[in-house]
Every structure is written in C-alpha cells, then in structure tokens.
TISE-899100 format. One record per residue: x, y, z of N, C-alpha, C in turn; residue in one letter. Coordinates in nm, 3 decimals, padded with zeros to 5 digits. Last residue first. Layout:
! TISE-899100
REC,n.x,n.y,n.z,ca.x,ca.y,ca.z,c.x,c.y,c.z,residuo
REC,X,Y,Z,X,Y,Z,X,Y,Z,A
...
! end
This chain:
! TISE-899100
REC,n.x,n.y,n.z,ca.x,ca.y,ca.z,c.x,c.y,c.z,residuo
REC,01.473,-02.568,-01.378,01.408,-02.597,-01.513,01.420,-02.751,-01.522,X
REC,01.588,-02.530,-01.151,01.429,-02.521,-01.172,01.390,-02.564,-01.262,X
REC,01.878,-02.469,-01.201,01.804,-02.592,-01.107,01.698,-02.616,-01.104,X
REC,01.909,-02.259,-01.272,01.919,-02.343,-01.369,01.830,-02.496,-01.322,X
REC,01.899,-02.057,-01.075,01.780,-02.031,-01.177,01.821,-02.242,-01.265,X
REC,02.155,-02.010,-00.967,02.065,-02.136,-00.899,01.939,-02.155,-00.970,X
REC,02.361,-01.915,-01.089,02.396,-02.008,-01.079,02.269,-02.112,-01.010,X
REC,02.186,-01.646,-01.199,02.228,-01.714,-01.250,02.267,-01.873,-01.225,X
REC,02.181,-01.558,-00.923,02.057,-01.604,-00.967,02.077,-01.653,-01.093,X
REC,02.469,-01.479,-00.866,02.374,-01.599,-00.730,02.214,-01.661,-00.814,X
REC,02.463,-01.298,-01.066,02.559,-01.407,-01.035,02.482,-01.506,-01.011,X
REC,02.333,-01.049,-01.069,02.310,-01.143,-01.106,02.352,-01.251,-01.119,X
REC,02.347,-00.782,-00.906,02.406,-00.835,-00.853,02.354,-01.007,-00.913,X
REC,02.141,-00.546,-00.895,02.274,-00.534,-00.949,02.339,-00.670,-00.962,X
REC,01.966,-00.528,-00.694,02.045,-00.473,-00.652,02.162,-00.466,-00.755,X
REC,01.855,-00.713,-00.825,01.748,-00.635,-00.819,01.851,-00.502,-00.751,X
REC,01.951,-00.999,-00.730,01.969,-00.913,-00.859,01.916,-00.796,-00.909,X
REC,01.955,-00.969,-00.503,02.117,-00.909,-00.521,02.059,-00.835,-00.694,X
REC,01.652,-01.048,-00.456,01.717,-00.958,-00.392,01.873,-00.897,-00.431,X
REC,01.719,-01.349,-00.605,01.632,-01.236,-00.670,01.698,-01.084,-00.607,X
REC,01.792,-01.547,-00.444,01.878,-01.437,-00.508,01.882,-01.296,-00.594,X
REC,01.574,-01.662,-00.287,01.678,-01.524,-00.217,01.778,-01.508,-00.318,X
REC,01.459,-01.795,-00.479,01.409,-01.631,-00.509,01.491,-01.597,-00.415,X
REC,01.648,-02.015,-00.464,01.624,-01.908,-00.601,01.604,-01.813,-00.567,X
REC,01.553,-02.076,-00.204,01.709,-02.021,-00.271,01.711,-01.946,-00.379,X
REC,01.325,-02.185,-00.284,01.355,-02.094,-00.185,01.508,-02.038,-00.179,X
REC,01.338,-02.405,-00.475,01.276,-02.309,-00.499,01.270,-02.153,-00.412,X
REC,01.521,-02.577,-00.308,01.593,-02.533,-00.436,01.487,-02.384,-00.476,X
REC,01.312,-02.631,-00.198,01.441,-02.557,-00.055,01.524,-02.492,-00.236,X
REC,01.183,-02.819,-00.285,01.130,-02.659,-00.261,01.237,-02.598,-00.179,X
REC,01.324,-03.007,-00.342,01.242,-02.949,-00.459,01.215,-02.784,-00.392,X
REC,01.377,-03.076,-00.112,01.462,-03.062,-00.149,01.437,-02.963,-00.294,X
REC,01.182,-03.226,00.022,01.191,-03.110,00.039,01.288,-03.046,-00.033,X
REC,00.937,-03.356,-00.296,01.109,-03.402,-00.190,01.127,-03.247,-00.116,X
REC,00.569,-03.253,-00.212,00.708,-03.262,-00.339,00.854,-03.322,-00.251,X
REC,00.314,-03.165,-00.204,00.356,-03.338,-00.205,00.444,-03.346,-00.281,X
REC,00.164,-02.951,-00.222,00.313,-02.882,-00.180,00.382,-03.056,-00.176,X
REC,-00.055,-02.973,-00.375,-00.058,-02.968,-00.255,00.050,-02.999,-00.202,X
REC,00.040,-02.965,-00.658,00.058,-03.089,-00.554,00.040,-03.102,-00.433,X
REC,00.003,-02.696,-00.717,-00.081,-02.817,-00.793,-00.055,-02.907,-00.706,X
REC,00.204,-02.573,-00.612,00.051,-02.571,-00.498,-00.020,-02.644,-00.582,X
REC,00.455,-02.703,-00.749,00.412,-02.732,-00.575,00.265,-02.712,-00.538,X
REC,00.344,-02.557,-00.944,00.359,-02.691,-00.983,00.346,-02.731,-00.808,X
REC,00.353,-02.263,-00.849,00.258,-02.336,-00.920,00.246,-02.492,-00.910,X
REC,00.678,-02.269,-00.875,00.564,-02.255,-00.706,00.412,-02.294,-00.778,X
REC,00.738,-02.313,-01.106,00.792,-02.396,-01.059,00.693,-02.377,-00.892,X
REC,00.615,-02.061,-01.224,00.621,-02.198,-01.279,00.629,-02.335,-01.170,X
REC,00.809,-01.825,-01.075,00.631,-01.900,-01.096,00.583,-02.018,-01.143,X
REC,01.038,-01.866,-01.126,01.019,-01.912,-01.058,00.838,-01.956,-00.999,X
REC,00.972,-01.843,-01.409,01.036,-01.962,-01.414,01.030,-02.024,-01.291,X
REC,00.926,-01.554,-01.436,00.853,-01.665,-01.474,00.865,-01.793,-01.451,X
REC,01.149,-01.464,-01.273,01.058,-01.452,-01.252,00.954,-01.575,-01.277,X
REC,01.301,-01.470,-01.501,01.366,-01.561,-01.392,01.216,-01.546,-01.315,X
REC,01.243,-01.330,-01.675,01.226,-01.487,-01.765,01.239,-01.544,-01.606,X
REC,01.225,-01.059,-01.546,01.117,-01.122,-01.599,01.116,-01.311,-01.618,X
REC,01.525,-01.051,-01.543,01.434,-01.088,-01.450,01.313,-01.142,-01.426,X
REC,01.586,-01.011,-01.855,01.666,-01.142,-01.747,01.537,-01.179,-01.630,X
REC,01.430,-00.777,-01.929,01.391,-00.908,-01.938,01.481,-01.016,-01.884,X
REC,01.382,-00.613,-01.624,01.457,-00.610,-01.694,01.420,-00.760,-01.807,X
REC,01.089,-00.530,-01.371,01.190,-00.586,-01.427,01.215,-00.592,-01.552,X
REC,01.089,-00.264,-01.180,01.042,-00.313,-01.259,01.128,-00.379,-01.359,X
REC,00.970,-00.235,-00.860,01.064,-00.304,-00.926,01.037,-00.327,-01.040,X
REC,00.736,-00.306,-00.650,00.825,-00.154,-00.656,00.986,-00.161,-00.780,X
REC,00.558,-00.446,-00.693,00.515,-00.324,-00.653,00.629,-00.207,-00.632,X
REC,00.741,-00.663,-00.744,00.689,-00.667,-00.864,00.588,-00.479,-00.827,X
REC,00.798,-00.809,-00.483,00.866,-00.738,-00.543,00.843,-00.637,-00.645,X
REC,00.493,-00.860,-00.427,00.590,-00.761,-00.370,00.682,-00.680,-00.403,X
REC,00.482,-01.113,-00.549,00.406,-00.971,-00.564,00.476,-00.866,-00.515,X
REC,00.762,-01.237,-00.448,00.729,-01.177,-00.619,00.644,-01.085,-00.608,X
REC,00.643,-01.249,-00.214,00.766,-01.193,-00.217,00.789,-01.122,-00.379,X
REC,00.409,-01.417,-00.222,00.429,-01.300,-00.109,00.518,-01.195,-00.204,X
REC,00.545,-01.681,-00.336,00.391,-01.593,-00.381,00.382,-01.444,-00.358,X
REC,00.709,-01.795,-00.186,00.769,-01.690,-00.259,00.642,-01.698,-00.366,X
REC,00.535,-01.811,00.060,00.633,-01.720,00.119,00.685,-01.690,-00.078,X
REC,00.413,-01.998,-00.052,00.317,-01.905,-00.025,00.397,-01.792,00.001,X
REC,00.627,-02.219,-00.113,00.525,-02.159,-00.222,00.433,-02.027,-00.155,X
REC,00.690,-02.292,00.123,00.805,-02.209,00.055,00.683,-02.159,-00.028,X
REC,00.440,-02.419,00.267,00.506,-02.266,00.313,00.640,-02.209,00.231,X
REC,00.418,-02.610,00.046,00.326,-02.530,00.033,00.391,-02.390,00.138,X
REC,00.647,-02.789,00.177,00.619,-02.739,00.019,00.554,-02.599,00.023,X
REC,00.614,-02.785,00.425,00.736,-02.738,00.405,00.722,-02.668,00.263,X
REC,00.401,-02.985,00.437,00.404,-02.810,00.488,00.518,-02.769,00.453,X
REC,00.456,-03.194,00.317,00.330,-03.104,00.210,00.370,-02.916,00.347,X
REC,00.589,-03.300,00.431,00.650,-03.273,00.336,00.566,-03.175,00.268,X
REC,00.530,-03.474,00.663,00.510,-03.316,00.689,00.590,-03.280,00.560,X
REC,00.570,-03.735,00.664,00.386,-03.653,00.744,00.451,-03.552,00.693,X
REC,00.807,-03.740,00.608,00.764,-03.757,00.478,00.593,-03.729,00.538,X
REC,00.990,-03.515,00.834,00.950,-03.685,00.784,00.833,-03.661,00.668,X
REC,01.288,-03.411,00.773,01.165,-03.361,00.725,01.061,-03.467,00.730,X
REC,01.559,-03.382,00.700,01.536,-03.406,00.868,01.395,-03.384,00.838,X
REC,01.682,-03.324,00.455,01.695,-03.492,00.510,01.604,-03.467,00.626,X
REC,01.615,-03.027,00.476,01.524,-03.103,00.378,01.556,-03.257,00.454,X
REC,01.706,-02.917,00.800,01.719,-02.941,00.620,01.608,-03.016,00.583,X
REC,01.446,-02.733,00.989,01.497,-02.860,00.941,01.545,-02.806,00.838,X
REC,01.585,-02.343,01.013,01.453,-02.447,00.964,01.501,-02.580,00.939,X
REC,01.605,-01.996,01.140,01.639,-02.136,01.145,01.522,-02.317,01.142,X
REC,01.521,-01.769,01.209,01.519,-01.815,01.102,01.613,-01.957,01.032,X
REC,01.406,-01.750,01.503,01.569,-01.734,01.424,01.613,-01.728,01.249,X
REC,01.199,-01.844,01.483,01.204,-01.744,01.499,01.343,-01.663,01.493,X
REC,01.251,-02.173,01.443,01.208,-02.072,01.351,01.210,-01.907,01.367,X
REC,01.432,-02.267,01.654,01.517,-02.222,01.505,01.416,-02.163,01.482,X
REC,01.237,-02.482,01.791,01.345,-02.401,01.854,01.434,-02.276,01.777,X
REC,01.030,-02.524,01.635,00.979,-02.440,01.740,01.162,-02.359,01.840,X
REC,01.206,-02.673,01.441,01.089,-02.547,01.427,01.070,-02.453,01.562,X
REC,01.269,-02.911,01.590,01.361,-02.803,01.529,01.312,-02.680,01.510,X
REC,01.040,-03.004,01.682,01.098,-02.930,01.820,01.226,-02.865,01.760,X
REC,00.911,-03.060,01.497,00.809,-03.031,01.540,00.953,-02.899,01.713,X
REC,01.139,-03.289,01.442,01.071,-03.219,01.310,01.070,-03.111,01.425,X
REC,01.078,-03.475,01.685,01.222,-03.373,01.650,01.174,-03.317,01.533,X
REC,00.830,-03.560,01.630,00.849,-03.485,01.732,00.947,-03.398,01.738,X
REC,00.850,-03.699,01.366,00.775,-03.587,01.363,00.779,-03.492,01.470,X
REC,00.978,-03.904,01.459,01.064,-03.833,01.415,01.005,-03.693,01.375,X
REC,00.819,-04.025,01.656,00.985,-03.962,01.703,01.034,-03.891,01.587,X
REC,00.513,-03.945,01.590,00.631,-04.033,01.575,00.689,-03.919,01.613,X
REC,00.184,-03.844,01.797,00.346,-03.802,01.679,00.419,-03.901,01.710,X
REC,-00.103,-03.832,01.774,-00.019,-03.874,01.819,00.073,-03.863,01.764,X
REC,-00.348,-03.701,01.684,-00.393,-03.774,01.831,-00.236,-03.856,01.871,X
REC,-00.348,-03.407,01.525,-00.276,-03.519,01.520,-00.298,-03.570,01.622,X
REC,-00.398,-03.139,01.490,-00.493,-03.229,01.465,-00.480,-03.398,01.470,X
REC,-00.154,-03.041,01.526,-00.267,-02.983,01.647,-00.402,-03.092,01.618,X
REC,00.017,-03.050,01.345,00.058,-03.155,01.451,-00.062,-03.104,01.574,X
REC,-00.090,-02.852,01.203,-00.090,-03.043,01.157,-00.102,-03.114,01.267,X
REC,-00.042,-02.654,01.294,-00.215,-02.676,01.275,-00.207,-02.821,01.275,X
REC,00.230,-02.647,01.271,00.201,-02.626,01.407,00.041,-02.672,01.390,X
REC,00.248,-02.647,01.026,00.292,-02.738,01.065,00.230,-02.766,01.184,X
REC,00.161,-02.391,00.915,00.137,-02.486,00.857,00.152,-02.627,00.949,X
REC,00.356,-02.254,01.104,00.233,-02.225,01.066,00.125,-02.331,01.059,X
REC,00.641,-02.321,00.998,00.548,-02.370,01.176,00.388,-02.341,01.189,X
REC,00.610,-02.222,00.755,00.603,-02.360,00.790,00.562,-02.371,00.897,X
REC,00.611,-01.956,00.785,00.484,-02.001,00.749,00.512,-02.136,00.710,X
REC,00.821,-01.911,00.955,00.740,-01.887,01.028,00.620,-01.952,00.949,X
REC,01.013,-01.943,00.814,01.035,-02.048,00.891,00.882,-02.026,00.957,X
REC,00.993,-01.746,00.587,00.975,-01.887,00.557,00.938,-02.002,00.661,X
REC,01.081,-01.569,00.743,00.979,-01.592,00.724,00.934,-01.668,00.637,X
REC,01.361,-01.651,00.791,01.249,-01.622,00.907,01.119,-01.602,00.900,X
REC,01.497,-01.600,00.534,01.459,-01.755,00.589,01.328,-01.713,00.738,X
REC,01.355,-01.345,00.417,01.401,-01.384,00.446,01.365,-01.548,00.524,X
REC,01.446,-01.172,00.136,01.391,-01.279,00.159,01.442,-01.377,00.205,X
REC,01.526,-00.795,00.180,01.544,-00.937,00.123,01.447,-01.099,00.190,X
REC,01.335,-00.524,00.038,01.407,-00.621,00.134,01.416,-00.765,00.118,X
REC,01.317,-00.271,-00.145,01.264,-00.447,-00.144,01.348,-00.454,-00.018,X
REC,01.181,00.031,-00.093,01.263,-00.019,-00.110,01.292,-00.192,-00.092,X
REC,00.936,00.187,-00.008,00.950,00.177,-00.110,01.072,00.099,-00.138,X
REC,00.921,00.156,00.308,00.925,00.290,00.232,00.971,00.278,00.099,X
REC,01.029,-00.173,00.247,01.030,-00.080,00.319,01.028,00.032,00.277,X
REC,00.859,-00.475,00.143,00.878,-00.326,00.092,00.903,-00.247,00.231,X
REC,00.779,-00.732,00.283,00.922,-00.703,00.260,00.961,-00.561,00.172,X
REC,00.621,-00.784,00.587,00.657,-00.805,00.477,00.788,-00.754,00.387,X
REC,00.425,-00.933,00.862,00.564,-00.890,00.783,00.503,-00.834,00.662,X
REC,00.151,-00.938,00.963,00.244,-00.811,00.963,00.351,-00.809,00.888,X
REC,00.060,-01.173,00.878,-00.010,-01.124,00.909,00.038,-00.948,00.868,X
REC,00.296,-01.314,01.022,00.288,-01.349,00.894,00.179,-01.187,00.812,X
REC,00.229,-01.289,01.286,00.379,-01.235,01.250,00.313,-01.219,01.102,X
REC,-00.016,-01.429,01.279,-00.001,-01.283,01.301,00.128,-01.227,01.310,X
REC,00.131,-01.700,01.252,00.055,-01.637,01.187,00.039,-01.455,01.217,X
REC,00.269,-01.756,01.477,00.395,-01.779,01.351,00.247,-01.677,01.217,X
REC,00.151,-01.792,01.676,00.193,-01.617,01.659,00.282,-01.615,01.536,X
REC,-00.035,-02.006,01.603,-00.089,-01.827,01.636,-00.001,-01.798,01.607,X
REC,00.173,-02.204,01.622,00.101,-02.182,01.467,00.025,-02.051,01.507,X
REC,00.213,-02.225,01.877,00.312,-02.120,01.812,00.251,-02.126,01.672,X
REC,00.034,-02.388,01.942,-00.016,-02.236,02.028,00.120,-02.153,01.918,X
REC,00.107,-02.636,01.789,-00.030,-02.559,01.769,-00.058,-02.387,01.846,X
REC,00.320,-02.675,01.929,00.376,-02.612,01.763,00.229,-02.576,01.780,X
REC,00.227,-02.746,02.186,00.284,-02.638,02.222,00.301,-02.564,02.035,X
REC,00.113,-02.977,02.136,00.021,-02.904,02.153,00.096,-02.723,02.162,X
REC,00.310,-03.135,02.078,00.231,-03.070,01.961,00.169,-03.000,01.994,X
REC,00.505,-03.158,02.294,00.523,-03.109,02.189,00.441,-03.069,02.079,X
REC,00.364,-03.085,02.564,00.335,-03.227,02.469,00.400,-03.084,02.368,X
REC,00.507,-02.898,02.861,00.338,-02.969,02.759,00.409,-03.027,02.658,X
REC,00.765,-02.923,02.974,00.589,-02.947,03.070,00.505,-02.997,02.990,X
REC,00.920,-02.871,02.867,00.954,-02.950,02.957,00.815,-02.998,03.020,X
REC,00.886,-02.621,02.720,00.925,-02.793,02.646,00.912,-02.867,02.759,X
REC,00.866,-02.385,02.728,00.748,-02.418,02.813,00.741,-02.621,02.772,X
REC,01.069,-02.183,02.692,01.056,-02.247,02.809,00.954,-02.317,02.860,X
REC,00.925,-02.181,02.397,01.063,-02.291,02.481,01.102,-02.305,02.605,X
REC,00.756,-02.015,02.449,00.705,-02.144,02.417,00.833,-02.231,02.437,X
REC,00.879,-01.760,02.508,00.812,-01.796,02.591,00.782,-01.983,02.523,X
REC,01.015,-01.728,02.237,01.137,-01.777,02.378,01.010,-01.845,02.483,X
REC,00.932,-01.673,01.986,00.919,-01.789,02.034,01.004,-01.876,02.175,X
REC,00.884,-01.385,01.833,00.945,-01.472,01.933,00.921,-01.590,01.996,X
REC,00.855,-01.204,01.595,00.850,-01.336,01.599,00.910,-01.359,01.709,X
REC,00.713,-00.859,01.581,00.810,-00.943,01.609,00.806,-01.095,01.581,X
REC,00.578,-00.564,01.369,00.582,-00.692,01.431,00.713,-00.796,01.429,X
REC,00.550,-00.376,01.227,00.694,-00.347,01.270,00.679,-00.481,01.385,X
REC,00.607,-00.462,00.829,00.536,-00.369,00.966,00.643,-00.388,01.074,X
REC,00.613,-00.332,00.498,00.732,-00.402,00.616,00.647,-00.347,00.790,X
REC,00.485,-00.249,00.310,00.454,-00.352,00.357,00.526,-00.420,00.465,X
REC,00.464,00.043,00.116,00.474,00.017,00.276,00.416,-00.100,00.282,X
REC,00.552,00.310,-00.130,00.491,00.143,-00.074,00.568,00.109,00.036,X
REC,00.538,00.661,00.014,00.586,00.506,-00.071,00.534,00.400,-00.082,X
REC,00.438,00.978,-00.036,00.414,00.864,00.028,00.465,00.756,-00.069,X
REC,00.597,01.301,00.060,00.569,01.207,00.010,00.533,01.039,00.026,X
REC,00.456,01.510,00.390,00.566,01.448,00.285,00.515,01.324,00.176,X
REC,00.249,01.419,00.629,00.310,01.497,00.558,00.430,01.463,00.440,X
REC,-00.059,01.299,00.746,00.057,01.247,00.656,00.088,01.380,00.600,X
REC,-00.170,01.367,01.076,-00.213,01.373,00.942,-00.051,01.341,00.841,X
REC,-00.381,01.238,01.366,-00.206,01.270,01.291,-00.252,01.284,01.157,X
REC,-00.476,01.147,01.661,-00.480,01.264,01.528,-00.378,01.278,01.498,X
REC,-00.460,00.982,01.879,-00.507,00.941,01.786,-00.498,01.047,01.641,X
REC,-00.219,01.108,02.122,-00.319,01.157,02.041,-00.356,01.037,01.927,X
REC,00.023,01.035,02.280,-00.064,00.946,02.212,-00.217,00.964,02.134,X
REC,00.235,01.227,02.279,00.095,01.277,02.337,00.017,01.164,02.329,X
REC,00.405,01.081,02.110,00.466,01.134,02.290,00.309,01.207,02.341,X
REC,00.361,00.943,01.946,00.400,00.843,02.049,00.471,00.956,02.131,X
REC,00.015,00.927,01.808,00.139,01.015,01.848,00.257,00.947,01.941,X
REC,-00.096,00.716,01.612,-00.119,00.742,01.725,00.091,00.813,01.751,X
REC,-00.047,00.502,01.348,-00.069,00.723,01.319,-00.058,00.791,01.486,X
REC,00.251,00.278,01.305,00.116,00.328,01.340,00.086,00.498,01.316,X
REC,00.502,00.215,01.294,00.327,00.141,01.194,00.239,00.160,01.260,X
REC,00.706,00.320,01.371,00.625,00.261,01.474,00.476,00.190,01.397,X
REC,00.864,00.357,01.139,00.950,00.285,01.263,00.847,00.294,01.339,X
REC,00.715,00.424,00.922,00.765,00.316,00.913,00.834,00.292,01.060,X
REC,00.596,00.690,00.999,00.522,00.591,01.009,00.583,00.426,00.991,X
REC,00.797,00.908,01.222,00.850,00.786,01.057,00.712,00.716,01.124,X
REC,00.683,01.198,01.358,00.806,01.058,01.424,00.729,01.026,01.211,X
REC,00.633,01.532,01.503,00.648,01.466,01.378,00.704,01.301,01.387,X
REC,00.412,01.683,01.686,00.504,01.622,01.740,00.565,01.506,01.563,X
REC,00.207,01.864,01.745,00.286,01.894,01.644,00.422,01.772,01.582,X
REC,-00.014,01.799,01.907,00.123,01.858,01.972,00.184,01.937,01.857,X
REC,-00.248,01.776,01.765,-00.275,01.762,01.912,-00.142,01.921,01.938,X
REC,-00.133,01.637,01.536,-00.239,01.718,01.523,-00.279,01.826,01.625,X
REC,00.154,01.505,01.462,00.029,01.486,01.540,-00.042,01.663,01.554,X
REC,00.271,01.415,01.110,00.238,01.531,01.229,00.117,01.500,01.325,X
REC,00.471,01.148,00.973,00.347,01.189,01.020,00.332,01.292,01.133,X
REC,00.631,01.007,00.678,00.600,01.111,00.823,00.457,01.105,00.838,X
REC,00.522,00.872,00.469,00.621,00.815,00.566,00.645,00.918,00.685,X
REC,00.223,00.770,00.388,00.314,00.852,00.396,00.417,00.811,00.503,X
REC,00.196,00.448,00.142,00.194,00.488,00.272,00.263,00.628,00.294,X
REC,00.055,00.234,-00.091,00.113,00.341,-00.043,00.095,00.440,00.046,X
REC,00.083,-00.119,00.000,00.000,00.000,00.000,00.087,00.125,00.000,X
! end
C-alpha cells in the first residue's frame, strides 16, 4: 500500500517515521490525530516481532504438539504483519519468514494429530526451537507426514515476495524470464498440494533469495541457482 512516511500529530505537532512505529497514534501525546506529511511510498514491512522464547521455556511441561499448535498463532499474526517493501525499497527474503509459514502450517498439523512419531516430534521441536531465528529442518530431517508443509510454506512465502517485489521493481527481461520460471515452478508445488522431496522446494527458496542481489545489481547468485528449476 502506499503509505506517507512522516506523520504530524495534530494535538502537539510532534512529527516521528510511520515506518518505525506502523502506526498514526502520536507516540509522545498518544493523540489518535495525525495527518501524513511528505511524500508517500509502498509500505509492507510492519513493525511486528517473531518470538518464540516464551514457548521454549514451556518444552519440559506440555506435549510437543500441543505447544507447535499455540506457536502456529503467533507464527501467523507475524505473517499477518511482515513483509518485505520498506518505504519503497525491497528487502530481502528472508529464511524467518519462511520459517514462520512452515510452523504455521505445521504447528495446525501436529494440532490435529492424536499422536506423533519420534521423528515428527524432532521435526516439530527443530521449528519451534530455530524458527524465529530463522532457522529451519534441512530437507533430510523432514518426515515424509510433513513434506506437504514445508512445500506449500516455501510456495506461499515466494507468492508474497514476487508480488511484492513486482510493486516496486520493474523488471529487466533477465528478470522477468527468472521470474517466470520461478512462478512456474511454485505453481507446480501448490498443484501438488506442496507433495514434493523437500529438497524441490528448498531449491525453490534459494532461487528467489537471489532475486534480492539481482534487483540490486548483482546477477551471479541467480544465475547459478535459476538453472536448477528448469
């Protein structure tokens, strides 16, 4: 959306960046009245957190699934708030929010589940310990219950990220073809209800973090991993 990036409170006078608090409420009078001064950009970067410290101290007491089901909430209303235009400028794509719309995905699974294998449990306790880090199973550590969340949260995260990009960026035909190619290939995952090797979509999530250099100049990294898709 395009957003002004100052804002005057009405009340005081008091000016602060709509991008460093995402909100209009004054933050020294807390007046609700503010009006947008200066030019306005695209604004999708909010200013929401991911933490997941309270749910790790909480491993020792409740059932591992029930605990990925209370972190599928906040891995969502993170989701909810990120994104990746700041005041008009891309930001990169990142593993943290990838990690967040797998636990997402994952955290609902293992909430409908009357029981987890050992290996769905370590799955279920890499996530909850790494995602808010942006730290995610490799693809080997993935049991084959949970291959469709891993799929379908790279595909939605680089759904997100192309639109996105595509609001402030306008691409070159290199980018375009890379673009297309990576559409192609997230398509084919949400045709399969994401029932792909994780390995298929970890290749598809690499790609588009190279998008970011090339958009900066920097076509190497998307050269050497674009090939892997086709």
């Amino acid at each position: 959306m395009q957003l002004g990036g100052d804002r005057e409170c009405t009340a005081c006078g008091t000016r602060w960046s709509y991008y460093d608090t995402g909100g209009v409420r004054c933050p020294d009078c807390e007046s609700p009245r503010s009006v947008s001064v200066g030019e306005s950009a695209e604004h999708t970067a909010g200013t929401a957190t991911f933490d997941l410290t309270s749910l790790r101290a909480a491993l020792a007491d409740e059932p591992v699934g029930a605990l990925a089901d209370r972190a599928a909430d906040q891995a969502r209303t993170y989701l909810r708030q990120a994104g990746f235009v700041d005041a008009g400028v891309l930001q990169p794509f990142t593993a943290q929010y990838a990690a967040a719309a797998e636990l997402r995905r994952a955290g609902r699974t293992a909430g409908r589940l009357s029981s987890l294998e050992t290996d769905e449990q370590r799955y279920l306790l890499a996530l909850l310990r790494g995602a808010d880090r942006g730290d995610r199973p490799s693809p080997a550590d993935i049991p084959d219950s949970f291959h469709p969340e891993r799929g379908l949260a790279v595909a939605a995260s680089v759904e997100t990220y192309l639109r996105e990009l595509q609001r402030v960026v306008v691409p070159d035909d290199q980018l375009a073809r890379a673009l297309a190619t990576i559409t192609t290939r997230r398509k084919r995952i949400e045709a399969l209800d994401g029932a792909v090797e994780p390995t298929a979509a970890e290749q598809l999530f690499e790609t588009t973090q190279t998008l970011y250099a090339a958009v900066n100049g920097d076509n190497t990294p998307l050269e050497q991993t674009i090939g892997q898709l086709r």
